[in-house]
MARZA-471859 format. One record per residue (C-alpha): residue number from 0; x, y negated, z. Coordinates in nm, 2 decimals. Example, Ala and Ser with C-alpha at 12.3 -4.5 7.8 and 13.67 -1.06 7.14 Angstrom:
<atoms>
+-----+--------+--------+--------+
:  nr :     xx :     yy :     zz :
+-----+--------+--------+--------+
:   0 :   1.23 :   0.45 :   0.78 :
:   1 :   1.37 :   0.11 :   0.71 :
+-----+--------+--------+--------+
</atoms>
This chain:
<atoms>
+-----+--------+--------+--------+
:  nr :     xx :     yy :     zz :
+-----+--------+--------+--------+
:   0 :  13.39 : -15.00 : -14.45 :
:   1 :  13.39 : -14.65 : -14.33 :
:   2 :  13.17 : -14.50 : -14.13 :
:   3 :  13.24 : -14.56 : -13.73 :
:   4 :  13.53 : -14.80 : -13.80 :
:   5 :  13.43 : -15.14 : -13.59 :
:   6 :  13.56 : -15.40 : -13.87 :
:   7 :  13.79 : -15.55 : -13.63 :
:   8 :  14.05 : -15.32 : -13.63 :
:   9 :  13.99 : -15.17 : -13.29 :
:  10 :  13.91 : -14.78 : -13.23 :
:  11 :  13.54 : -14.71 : -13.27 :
:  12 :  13.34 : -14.55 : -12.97 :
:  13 :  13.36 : -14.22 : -13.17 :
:  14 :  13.77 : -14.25 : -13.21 :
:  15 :  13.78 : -14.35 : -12.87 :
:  16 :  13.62 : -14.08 : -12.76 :
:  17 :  13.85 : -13.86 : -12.96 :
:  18 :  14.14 : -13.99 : -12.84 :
:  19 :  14.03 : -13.94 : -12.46 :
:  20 :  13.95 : -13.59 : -12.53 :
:  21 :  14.29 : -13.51 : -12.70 :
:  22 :  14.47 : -13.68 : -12.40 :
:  23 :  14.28 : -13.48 : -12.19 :
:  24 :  14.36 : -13.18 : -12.38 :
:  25 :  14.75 : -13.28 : -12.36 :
:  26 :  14.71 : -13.30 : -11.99 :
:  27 :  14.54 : -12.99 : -11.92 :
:  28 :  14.85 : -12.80 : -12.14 :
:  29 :  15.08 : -12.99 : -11.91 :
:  30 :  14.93 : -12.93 : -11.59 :
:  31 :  14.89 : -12.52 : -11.74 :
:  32 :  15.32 : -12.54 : -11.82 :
:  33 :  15.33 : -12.72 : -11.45 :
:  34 :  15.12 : -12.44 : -11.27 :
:  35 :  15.28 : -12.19 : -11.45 :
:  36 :  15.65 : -12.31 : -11.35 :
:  37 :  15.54 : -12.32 : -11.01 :
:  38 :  15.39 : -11.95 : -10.98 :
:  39 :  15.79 : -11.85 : -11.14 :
:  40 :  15.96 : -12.02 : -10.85 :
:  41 :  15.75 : -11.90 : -10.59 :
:  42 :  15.77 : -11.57 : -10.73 :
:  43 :  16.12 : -11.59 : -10.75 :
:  44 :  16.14 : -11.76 : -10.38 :
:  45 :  15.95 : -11.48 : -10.31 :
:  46 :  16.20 : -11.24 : -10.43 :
:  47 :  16.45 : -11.39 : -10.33 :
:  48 :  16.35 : -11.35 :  -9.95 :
:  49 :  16.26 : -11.00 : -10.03 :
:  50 :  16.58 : -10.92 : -10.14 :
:  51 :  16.80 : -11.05 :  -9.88 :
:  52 :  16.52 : -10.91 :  -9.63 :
:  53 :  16.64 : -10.55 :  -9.74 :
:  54 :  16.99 : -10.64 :  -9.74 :
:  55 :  16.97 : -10.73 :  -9.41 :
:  56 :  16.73 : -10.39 :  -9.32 :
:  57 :  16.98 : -10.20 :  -9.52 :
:  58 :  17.31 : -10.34 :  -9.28 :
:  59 :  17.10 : -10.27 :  -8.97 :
:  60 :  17.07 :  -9.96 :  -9.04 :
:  61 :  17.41 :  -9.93 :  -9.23 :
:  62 :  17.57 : -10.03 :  -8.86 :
:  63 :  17.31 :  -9.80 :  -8.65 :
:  64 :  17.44 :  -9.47 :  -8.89 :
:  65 :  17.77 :  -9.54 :  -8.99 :
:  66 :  18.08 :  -9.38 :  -8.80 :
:  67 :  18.24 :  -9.56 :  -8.50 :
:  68 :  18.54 :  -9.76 :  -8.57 :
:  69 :  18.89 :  -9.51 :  -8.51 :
:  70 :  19.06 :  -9.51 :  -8.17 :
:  71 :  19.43 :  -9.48 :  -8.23 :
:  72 :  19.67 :  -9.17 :  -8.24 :
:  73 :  19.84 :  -9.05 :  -7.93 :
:  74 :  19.53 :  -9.17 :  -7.69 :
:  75 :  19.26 :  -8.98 :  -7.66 :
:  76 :  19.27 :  -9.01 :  -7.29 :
:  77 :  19.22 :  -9.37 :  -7.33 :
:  78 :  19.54 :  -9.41 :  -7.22 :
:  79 :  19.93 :  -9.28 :  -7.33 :
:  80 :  20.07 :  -9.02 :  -7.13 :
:  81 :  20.47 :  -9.07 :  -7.11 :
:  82 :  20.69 :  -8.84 :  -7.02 :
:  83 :  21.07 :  -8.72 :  -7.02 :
:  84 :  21.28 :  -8.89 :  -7.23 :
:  85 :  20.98 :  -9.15 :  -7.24 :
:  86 :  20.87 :  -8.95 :  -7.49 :
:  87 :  20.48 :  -9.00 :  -7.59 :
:  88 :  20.24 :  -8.67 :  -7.58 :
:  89 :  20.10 :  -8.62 :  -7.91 :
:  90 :  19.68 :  -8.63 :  -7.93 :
:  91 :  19.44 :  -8.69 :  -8.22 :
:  92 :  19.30 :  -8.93 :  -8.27 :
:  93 :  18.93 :  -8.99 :  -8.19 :
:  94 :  18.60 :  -9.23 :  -8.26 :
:  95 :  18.63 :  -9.51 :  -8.05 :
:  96 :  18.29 :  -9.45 :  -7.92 :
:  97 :  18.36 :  -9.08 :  -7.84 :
:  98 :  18.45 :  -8.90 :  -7.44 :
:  99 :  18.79 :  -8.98 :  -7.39 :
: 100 :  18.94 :  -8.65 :  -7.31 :
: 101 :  19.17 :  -8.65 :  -6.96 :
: 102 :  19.54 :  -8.56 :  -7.01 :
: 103 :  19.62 :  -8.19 :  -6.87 :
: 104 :  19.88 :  -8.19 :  -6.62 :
: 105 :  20.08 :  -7.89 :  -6.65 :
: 106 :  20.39 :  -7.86 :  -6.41 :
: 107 :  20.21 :  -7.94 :  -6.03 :
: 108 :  20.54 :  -8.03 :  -5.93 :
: 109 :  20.48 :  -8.32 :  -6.16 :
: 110 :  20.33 :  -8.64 :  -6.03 :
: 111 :  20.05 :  -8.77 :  -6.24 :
: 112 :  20.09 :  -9.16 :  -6.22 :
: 113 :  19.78 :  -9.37 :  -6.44 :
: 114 :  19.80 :  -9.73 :  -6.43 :
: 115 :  19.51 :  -9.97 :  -6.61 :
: 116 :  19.64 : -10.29 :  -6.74 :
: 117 :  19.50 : -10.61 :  -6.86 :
: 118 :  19.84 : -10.78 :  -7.03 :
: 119 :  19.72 : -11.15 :  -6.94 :
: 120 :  19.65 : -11.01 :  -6.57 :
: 121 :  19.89 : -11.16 :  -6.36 :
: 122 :  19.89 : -10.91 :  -6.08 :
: 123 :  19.91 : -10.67 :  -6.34 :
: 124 :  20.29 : -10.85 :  -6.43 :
: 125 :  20.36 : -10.84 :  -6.10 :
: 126 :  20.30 : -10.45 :  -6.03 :
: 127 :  20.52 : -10.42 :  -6.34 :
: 128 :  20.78 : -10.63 :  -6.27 :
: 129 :  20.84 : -10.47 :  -5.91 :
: 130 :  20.76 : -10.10 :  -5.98 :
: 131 :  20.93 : -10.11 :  -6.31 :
: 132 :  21.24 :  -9.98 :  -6.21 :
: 133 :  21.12 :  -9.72 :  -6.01 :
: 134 :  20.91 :  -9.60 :  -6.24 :
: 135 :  21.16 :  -9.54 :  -6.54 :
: 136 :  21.36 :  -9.32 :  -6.26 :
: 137 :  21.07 :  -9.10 :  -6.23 :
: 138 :  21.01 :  -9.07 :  -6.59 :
: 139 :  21.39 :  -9.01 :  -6.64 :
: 140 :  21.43 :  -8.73 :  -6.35 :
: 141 :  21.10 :  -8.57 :  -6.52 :
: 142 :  21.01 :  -8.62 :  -6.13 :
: 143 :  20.67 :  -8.80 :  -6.26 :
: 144 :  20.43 :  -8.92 :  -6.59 :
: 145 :  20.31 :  -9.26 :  -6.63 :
: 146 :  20.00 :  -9.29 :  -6.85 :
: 147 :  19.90 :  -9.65 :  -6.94 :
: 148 :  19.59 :  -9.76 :  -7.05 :
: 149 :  19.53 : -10.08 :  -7.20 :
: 150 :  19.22 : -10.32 :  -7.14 :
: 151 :  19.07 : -10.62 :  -7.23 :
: 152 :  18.92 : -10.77 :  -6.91 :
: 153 :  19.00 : -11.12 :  -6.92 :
: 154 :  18.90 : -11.15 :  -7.30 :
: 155 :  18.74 : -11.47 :  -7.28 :
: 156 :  19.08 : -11.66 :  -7.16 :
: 157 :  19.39 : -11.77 :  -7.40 :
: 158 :  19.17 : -11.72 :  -7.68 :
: 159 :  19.08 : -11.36 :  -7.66 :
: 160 :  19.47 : -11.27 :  -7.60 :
: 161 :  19.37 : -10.99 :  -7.36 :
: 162 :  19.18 : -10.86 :  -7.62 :
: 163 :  19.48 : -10.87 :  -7.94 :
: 164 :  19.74 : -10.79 :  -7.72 :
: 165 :  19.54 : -10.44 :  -7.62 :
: 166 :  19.50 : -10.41 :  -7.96 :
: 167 :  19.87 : -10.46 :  -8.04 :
: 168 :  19.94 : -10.16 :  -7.76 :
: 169 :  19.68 :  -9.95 :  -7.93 :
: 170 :  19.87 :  -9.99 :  -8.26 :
: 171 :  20.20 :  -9.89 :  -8.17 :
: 172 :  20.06 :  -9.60 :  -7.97 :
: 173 :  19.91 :  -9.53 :  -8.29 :
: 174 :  20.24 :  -9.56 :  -8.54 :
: 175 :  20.57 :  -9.59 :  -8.32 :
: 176 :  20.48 :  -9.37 :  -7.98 :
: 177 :  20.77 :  -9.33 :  -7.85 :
: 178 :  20.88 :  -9.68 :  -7.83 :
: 179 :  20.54 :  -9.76 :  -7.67 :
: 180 :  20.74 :  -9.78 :  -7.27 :
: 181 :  20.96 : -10.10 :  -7.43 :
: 182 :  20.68 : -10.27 :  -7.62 :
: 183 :  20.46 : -10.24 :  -7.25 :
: 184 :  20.74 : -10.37 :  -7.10 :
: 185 :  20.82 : -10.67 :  -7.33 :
: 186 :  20.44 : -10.73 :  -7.32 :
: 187 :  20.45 : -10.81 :  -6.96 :
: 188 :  20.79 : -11.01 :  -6.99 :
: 189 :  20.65 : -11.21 :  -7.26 :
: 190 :  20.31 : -11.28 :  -7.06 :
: 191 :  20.09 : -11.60 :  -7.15 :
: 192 :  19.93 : -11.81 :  -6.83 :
: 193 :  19.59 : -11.74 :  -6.84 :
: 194 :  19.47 : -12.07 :  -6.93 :
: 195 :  19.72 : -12.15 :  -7.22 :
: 196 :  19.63 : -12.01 :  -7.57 :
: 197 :  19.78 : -11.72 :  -7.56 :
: 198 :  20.06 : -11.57 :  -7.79 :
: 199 :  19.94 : -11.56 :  -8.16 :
: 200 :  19.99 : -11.25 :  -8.35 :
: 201 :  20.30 : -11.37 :  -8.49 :
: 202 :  20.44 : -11.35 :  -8.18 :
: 203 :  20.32 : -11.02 :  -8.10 :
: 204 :  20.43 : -10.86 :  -8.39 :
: 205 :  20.74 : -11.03 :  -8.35 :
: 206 :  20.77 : -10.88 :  -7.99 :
: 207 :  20.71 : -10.50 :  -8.16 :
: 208 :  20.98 : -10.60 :  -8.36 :
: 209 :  21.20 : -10.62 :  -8.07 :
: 210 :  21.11 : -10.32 :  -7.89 :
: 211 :  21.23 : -10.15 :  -8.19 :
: 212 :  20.88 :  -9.99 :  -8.31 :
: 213 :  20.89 :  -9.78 :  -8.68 :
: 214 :  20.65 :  -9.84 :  -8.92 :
: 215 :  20.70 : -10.20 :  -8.87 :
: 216 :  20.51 : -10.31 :  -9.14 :
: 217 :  20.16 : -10.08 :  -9.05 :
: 218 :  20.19 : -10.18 :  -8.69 :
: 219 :  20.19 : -10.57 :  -8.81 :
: 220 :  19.86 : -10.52 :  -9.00 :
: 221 :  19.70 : -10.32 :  -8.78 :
: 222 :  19.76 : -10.60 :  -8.53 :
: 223 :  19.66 : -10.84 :  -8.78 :
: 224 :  19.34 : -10.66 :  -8.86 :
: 225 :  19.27 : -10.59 :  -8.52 :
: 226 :  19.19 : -10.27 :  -8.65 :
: 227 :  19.13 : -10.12 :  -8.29 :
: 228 :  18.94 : -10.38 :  -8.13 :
: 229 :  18.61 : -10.17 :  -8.12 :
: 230 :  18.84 :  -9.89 :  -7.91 :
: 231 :  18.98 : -10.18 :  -7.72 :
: 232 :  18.64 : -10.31 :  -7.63 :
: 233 :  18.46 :  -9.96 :  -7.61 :
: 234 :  18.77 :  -9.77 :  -7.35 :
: 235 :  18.77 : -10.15 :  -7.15 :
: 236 :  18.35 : -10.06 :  -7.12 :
: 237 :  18.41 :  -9.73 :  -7.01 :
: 238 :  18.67 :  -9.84 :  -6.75 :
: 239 :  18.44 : -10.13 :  -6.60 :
: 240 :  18.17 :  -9.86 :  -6.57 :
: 241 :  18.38 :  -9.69 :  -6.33 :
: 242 :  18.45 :  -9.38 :  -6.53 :
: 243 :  18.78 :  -9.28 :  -6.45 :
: 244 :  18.79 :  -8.94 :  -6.47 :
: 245 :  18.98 :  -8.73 :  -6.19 :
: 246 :  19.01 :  -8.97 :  -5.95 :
: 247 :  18.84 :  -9.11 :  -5.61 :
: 248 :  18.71 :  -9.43 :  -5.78 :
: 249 :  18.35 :  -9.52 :  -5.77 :
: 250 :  18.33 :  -9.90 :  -5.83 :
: 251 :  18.61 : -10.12 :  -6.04 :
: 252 :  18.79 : -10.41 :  -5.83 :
: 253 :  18.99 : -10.58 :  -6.07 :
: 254 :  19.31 : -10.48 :  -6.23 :
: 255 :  19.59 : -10.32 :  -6.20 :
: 256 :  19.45 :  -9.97 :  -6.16 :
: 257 :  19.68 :  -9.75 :  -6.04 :
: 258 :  19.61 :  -9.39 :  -5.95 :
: 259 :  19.89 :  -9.15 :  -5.83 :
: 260 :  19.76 :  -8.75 :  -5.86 :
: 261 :  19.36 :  -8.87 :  -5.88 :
: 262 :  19.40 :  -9.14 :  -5.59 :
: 263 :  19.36 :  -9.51 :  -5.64 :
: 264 :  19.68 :  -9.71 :  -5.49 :
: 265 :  19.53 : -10.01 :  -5.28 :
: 266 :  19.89 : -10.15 :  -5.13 :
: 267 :  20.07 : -10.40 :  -5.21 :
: 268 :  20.17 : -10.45 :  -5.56 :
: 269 :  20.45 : -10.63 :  -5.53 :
: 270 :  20.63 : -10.39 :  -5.28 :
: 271 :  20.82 : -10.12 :  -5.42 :
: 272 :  20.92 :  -9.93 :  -5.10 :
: 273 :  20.47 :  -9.93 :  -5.01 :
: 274 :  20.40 :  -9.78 :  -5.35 :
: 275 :  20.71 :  -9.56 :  -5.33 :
: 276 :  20.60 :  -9.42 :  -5.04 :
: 277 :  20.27 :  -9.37 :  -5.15 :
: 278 :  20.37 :  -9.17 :  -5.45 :
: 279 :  20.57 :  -8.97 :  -5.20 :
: 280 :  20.27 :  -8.89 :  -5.02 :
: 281 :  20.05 :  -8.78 :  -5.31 :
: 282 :  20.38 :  -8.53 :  -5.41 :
: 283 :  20.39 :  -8.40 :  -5.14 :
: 284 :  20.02 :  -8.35 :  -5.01 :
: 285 :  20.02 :  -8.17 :  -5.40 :
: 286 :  20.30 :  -7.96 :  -5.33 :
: 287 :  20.10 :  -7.86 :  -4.94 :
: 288 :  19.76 :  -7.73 :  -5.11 :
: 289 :  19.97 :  -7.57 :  -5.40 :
: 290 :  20.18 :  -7.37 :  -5.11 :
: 291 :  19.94 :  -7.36 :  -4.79 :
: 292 :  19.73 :  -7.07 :  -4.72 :
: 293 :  19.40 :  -7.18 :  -4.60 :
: 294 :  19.32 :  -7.10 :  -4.24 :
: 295 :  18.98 :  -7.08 :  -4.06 :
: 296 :  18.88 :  -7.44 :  -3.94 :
: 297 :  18.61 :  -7.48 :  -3.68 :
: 298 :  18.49 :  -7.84 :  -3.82 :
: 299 :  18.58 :  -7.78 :  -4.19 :
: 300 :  18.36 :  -8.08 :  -4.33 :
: 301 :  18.62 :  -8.28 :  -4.14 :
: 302 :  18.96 :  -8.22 :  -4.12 :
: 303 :  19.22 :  -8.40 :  -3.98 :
: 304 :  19.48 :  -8.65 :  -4.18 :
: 305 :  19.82 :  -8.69 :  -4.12 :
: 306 :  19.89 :  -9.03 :  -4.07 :
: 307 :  20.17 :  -9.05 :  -4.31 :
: 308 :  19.92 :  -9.02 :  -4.62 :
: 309 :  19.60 :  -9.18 :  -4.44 :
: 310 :  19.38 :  -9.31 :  -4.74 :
: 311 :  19.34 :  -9.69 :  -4.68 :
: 312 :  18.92 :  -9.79 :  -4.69 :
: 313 :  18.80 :  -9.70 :  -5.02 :
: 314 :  18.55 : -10.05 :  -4.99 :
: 315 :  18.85 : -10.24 :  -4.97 :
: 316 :  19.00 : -10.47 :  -5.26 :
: 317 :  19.40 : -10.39 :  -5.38 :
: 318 :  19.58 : -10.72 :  -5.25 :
: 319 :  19.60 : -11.00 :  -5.58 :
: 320 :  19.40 : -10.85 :  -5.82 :
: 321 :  19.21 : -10.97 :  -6.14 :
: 322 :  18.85 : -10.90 :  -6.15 :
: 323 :  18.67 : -10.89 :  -6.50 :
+-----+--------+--------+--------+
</atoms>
């Protein structure tokens, strides 16, 4: 019999012992590989976190440094200035976070008309539809400029169509100037109720398409891309702000917008004859301090107004408009 072997065939104290240490020997290298598989995925966890940590450092301050998104061709005023012909004046392009820089009038026999849309604004349809006309005869008799600026007041109605059709405006300002009058035009024929969902961008582009833009194909992706929705969004901030340069506004009503030789029109919008004879009024109190020789005044902080050309209350609201 050997030594430590029981005689009945089961493991001796000694063998049992041995087997109890090699298990727990087995056990310990397990547990060891366990530990050790562990301290790799929290490790790599780790990493893991640390990486996408920087990436996202890294974007924040990719977004703070980088460049503003371009503002489009042809409106550095925020707006473009038609004239004769309704011909587009050429201007660079700028950031769409930089000053706008206000359109020089040169001829002061020229009136300067500015008129802020919002394309699902209503009101801003019906200035358009009754003024229209009138408007085109000025541009035609080189009697008057029309600058438009687009906005995007009512962006959270008909699924941000405010916003994409101001873009759409911004793009053919950008690539097809000159037909920019038509596409404004169509715009406002082609108008979406505010709570519908709006005109896709199929339907814009196919709209450029009718007014005739060039460069059909850019003006489609750019709409697509919504390549100028930073401008949009930046030049509808500045607006809301109340910076309108050269004018008498302090405080944004609503929209339209319309300013006639740096004074805001608050008549009736839908009344061709009122806002005819306002323009007539701002033409000819131009052509009086172009022509007038200034005389001695014994109360000059307050000189009289004809009443012809009285300015309406400057605290008053424009009848029917949209406010943001």
């Amino acid at each position: 019999m050997a030594h430590g072997d029981s005689g009945d065939g089961r493991p001796s104290k000694n063998q049992r012992r041995e087997l109890a240490r090699e298990k727990a020997r087995l056990n310990r290298e397990k547990q060891k590989k366990r530990d050790r598989r562990s301290r790799w995925v929290l490790q790599g966890g780790i990493g893991l976190v640390l990486v996408a940590i920087i990436a996202i450092v890294g974007l924040i301050i990719w977004n703070g440094v980088r460049p503003a998104g371009p503002g489009p061709a042809n409106m550095a005023s925020d707006g473009i200035h038609i004239g004769e012909g309704f011909k587009a004046t050429p201007t660079m392009a700028l950031a769409s976070d930089a000053d706008p820089v206000p359109t020089a009038t040169e001829d002061s026999g020229v009136v300067n008309i500015r008129v802020y849309v919002d394309y699902l604004c209503p009101y801003c349809k019906d200035f358009d539809e009754a003024n229209a006309e009138q408007l085109e005869g000025y541009i035609e008799t080189g009697a008057a400029t029309v600058e438009i600026h687009p906005l995007a007041v009512l962006t959270s109605r008909a699924q941000g169509y405010s916003l994409r059709a101001a873009n759409a405006a911004a793009c053919v300002a950008n690539y097809s100037p000159d037909t920019f009058w038509e596409f404004n035009r169509l715009l406002f024929d082609n108008q979406p109720a505010e709570q519908s969902s709006g005109l896709d961008n199929a339907a814009i582009i196919k709209i450029t398409e009718e007014a005739g833009v060039g460069k059909a194909d850019a003006v489609a992706g750019c709409i697509t891309d919504q390549r100028y929705k930073a401008w949009v969004d930046a030049a509808t901030d500045r607006v809301l702000m109340g910076d309108i340069p050269d004018s008498n506004i302090e405080q944004v009503q609503g929209t339209p917008i319309i300013v006639v030789n740096g004074k805001q029109y608050r008549g009736e919008l839908s009344d061709p004859s009122e806002f005819a004879a306002f323009v007539l009024a701002q033409s000819t109190e131009e052509d009086a301090d172009a022509e007038a020789t200034p005389a001695p005044s014994a109360t000059p902080d307050a000189p009289a107004t004809p009443e012809s050309s009285a300015t309406p209350d400057p605290s008053a609201t424009p009848a029917g408009t949209t406010t943001p």
